[in-house]
N, C-alpha and C positions, 0 to 999 in steps of 0.2 A: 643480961649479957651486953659488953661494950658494942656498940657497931665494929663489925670488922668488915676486911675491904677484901674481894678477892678479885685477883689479878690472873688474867691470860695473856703471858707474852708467846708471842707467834715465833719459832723456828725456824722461819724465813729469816729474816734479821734482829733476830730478839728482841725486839720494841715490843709495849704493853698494845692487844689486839682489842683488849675489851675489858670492864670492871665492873664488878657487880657487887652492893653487897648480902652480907649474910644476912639469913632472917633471925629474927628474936626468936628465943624459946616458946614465947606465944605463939611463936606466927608456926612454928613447927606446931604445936600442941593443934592449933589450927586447922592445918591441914592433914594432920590423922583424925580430928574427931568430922571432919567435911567426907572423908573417905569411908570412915563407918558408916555413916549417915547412907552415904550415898549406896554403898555397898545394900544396904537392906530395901533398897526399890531394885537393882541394877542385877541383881540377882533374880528377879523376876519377872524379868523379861524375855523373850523369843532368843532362840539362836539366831530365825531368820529379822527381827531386829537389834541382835548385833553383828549380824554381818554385813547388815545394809548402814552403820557409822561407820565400820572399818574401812567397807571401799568410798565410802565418802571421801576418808582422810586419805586412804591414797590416793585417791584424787587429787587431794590437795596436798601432798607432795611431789606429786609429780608436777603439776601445775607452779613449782615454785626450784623444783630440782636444782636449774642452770645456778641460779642465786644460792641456795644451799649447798651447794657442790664448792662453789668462789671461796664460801666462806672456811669450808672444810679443809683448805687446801691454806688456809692461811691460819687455821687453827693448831692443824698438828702436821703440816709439810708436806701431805701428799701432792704430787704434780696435778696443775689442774689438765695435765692429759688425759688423768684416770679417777679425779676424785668424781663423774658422772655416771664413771660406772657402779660406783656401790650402791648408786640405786634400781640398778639392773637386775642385783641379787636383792634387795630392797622388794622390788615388787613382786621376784620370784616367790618370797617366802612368803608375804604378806595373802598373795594370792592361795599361796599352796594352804595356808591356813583358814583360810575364809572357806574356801571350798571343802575342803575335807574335816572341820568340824562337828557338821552335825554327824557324821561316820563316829569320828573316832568317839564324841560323848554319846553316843548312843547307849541304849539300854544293854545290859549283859543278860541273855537268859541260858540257864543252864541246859545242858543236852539232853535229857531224861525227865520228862514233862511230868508233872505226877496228876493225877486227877481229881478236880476239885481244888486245886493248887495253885496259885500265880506264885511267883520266885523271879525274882532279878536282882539286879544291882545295877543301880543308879550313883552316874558320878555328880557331884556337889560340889560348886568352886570353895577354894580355900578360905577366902575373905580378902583380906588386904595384902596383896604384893609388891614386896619392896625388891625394885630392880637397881643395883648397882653397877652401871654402865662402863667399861675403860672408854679410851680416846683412839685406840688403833682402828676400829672400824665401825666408829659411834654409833651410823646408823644400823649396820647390819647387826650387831650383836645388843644391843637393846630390843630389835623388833622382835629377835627370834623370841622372846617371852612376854613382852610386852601386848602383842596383838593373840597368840592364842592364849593369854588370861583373863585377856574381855571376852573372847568368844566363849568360854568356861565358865563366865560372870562373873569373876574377881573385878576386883577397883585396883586400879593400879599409882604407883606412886615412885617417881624415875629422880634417882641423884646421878645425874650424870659426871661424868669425870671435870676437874677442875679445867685441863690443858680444852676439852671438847665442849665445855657447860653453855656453849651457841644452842649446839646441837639436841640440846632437853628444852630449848626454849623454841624450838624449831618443831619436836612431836608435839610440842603442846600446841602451839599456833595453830598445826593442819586440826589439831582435836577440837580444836575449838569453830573451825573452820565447818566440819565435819558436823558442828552444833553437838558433840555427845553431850549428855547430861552432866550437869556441874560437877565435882568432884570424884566423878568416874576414872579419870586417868587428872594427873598432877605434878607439874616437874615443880623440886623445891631445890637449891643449891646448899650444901651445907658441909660442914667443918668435919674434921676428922671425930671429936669428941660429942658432934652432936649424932653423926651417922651411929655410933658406939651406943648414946642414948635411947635412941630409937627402939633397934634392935635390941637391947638386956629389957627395955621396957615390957615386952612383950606385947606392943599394942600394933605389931603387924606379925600377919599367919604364914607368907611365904618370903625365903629374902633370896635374889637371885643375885650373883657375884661374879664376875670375871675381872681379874686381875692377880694380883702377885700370890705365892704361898701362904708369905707373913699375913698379906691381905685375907685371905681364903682362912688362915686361922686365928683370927684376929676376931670375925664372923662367928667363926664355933663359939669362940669362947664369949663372947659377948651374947652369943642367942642360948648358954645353955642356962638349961631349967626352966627355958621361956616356951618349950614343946614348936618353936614355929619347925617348919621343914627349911633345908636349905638345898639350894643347884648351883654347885662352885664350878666355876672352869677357872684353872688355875696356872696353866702354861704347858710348854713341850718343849721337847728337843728332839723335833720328827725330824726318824732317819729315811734314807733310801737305801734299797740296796740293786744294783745294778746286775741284770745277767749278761753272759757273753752274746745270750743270741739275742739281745735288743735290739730294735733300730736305734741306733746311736745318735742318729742325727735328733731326729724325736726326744729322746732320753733326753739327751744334753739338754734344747730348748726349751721344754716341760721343766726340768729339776734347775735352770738357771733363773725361771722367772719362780721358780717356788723358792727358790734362793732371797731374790732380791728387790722382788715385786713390794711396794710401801717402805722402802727401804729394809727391808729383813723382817718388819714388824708385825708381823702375822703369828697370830697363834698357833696357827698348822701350818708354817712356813720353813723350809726346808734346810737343816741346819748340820747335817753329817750326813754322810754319802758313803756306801763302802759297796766296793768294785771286785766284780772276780778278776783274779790277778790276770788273767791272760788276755784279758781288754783293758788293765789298769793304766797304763801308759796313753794309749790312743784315748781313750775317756776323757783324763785328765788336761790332755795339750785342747782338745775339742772345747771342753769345757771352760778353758780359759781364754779361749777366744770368744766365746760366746757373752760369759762374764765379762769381758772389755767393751761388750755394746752397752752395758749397763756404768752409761755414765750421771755423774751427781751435778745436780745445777739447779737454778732457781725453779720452785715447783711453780711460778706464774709464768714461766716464761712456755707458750706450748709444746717447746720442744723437747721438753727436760722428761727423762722417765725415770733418775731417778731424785726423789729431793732427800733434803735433810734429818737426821734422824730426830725424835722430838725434842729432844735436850743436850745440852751438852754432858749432861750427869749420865747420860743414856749412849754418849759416844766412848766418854771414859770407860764405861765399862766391858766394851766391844771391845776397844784397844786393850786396855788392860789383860783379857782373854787372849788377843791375838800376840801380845810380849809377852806372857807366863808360858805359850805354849812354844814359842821361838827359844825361849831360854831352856826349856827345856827340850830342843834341837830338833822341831816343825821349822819348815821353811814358808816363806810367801812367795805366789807368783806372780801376782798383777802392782804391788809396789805404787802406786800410782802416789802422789804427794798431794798432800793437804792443804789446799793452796784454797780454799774456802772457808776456812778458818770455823766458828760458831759450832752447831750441834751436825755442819756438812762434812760427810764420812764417806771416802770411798770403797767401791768394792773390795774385796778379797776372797782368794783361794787359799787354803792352808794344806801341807803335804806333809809326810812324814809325823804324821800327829799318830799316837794312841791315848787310850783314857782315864792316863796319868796327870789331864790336862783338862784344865776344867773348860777348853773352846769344843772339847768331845764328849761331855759330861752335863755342862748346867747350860740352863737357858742363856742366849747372850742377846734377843730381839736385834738382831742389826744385820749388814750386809757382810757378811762373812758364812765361809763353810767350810768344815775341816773334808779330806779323801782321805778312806783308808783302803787298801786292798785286801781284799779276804780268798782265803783260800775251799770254801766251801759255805753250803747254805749252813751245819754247823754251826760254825762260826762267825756267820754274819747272822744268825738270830743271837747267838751270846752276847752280839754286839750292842743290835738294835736294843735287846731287853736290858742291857746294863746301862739303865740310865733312872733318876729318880723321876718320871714324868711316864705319859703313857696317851697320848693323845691321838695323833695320825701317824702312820705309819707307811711307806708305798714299798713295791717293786716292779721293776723293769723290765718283761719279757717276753717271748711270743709261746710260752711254756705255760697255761694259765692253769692248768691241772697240779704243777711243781707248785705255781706263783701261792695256791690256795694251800697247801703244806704247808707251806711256811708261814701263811697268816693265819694258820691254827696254832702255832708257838709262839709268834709275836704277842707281848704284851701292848695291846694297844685299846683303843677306845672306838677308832678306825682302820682300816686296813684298804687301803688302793691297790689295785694293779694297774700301771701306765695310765697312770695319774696324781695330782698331790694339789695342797691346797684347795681344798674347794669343800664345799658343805651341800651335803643333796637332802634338801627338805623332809622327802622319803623318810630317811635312816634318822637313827638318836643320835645325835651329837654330844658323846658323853668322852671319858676319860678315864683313867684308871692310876693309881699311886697319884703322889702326888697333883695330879693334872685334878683331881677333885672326887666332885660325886654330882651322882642326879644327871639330866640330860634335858637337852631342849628339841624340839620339831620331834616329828615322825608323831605315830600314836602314843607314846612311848611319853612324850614330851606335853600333851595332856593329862595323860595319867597322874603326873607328879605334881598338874597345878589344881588336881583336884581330890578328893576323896571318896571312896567308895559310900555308896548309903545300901544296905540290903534290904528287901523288901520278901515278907512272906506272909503271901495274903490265902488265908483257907475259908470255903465257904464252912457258912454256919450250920451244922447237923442239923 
């Protein structure tokens, strides 16, 4: 294959941030046969020596944070007011996993002992996982599979996104940092047609995926026949729905930063709202005042909370939604002008929307949110559920007996009461329609990087 060049221009001012290039087909071939290799020692090791490389390497990210954070913030626009914080939830997870793994792989024995009998079921790592990284929260959503599939003894192998590919050269440093063993974990950059290879190859056992649909079936179809397993998270269009008896003040602040928090770009980030009609008005004016704190400006500068969205292919598309649904006779109420030109977009509220419009329908990743008013719980789960996605889902109320009703109808993956955005290591992090299959954390979230082995051992008569 010709050298090809990959280029990350930065969002801040779309100059080129960094250039790498691609590897040869060898050097792929390479690094899956270094990952078997390594896989058949790395699997025979302790839990309790791989939970002692793990926090090694978080050590050595967090030892390295401030600098990782700079970079993240010039990779895909997050303000460096908040790109520190995703290692907050960075270590949340990292930990929660290191500590509750030998739990959750622990042996299975069935309830009814028989005599003369052993019986269990032993989980077994998969072998090679192939983690395919997006750029909205590079590190958080790589670790969640990346660190409990070494504690499970898989060998891992990370193609992080093009816009974030700092950020795969950044898990490998602390791993190497950490000293794991050679070819246990491996970040490699690669092409659309060689990621495609890989996977139909059949020459890796788990492939993990977050990003687009097309992306998520692009995966099927390239892994079928190959038997590997797959864990797609594939997007949302997580709604709220508001009660009358909320604290308002609350509601608003919580559902504006779930709104607009990474500039809109969160995968459980908060994208349609619907109101009972008899607090629909006061909601609304509240809420747009609160949305006017969320102003766009350079994400280096420390003051800025919110930056730029990562492309301008990615702002077109925001806009695009918020003109189809004005034409079709939605209002805006924040108006603010585009006086930052590039992939920098400001907030918006959108009113008088229903979902004959696709700003209340399909993913739009950006700082935008449609209100509608709804006249009963009814009708605001008809709502919530009529979308092709199924990921998070909140409501608003001091009613938490009602709130759990209704997140027995919602089609979701998650379900919040006065709360959104946010991921509890605890729980499976999964999805439902569209939004994918499979899940990461919780016990739930080892299960799938591993396999069951059963064992039925009888003494000898």
């Amino acid at each position: 294959m010709a050298e090809q060049i990959a280029q990350l221009k930065t969002p801040v001012d779309g100059s080129v941030y960094a250039t790498r290039n691609y590897p040869s087909d060898s050097e792929v071939d390479r690094v899956l046969a270094q990952a078997r290799k390594a896989f058949s020692v790395w699997k025979t090791t302790t839990i309790q020596e791989r939970q002692q490389y793990c926090l090694a390497f978080l050590d050595a990210v967090l030892k390295h944070k401030m600098v990782f954070a700079e970079e993240l913030s010039w990779q895909m626009g997050r303000p460096i007011k908040f790109s520190p914080g995703e290692f907050r939830g960075f270590e949340e997870r990292v930990r929660f996993s290191i500590t509750y793994a030998p739990q959750y792989l622990e042996d299975v024995l069935p309830p009814n002992p028989i005599q003369g009998v052993t019986r269990y079921i032993h989980r077994e790592p998969l072998g090679i996982v192939f983690v395919i990284a997006p750029w909205n929260y590079p590190y958080l959503t790589a670790v969640n599979t990346i660190i409990p599939a070494l504690l499970a003894g898989n060998v891992v192998i990370l193609k992080h996104a093009l816009q974030t590919m700092l950020v795969g050269e950044r898990f490998a440093q602390a791993f190497q940092e950490a000293k794991l063993p050679e070819g246990v974990f491996q970040n490699i950059l690669l092409t659309h047609q060689q990621t495609e290879k890989i996977i139909s190859s059949g020459a890796v056992d788990h492939i993990n995926f977050t990003g687009s649909v097309r992306g998520g079936q692009a995966m099927e179809h390239a892994s079928a026949g190959t038997f590997a397993s797959l864990g797609l998270e594939l997007g949302g269009k997580d709604p709220a729905y508001v009660l009358s008896d909320t604290n308002l003040e609350y509601a608003v602040s919580n559902l504006a930063e779930g709104a607009f928090f990474n500039s809109g770009q969160c995968c459980c980030g908060i994208e349609r709202i619907y109101v009972e009609k008899n607090i629909y008005q006061k909601f609304v004016e509240s809420f747009v005042e609160e949305a006017k704190k969320w102003n766009v400006g350079n994400p280096m500068d420390p003051n800025t909370v919110m930056g730029p969205l990562v492309s301008v292919h990615q702002k077109k598309i925001v806009q695009d939604q918020i003109a189809e649904a004005v034409q079709k006779g939605a209002s805006t109420l924040i108006n603010q002008k585009d006086n930052l030109g590039g992939s920098y977009l400001p907030v918006e509220v959108v009113v008088d929307v229903n979902h004959s419009m696709q700003l209340m329908i399909e993913e739009n990743f950006g700082p935008v949110v449609g209100i509608m008013s709804v006249s009963s719980d009814l009708e605001a789960i008809q709502l919530m559920n009529d979308s092709p996605y199924g990921l998070t889902a909140s409501l608003w109320t001091t009613d938490l007996a009602r709130a759990e009703s209704v997140g027995k109808q919602v089609d979701t993956g998650t379900f919040f009461v006065n709360r959104c955005d946010y991921l509890d290591p605890f729980l499976a992090w999964t999805g439902i329609k569209n939004t994918g299959r499979g899940a990461t954390m919780s016990r739930v979230g080892y299960e799938l990087l591993t396999r069951p082995k059963s064992f039925y051992i009888r003494d000898q008569v």
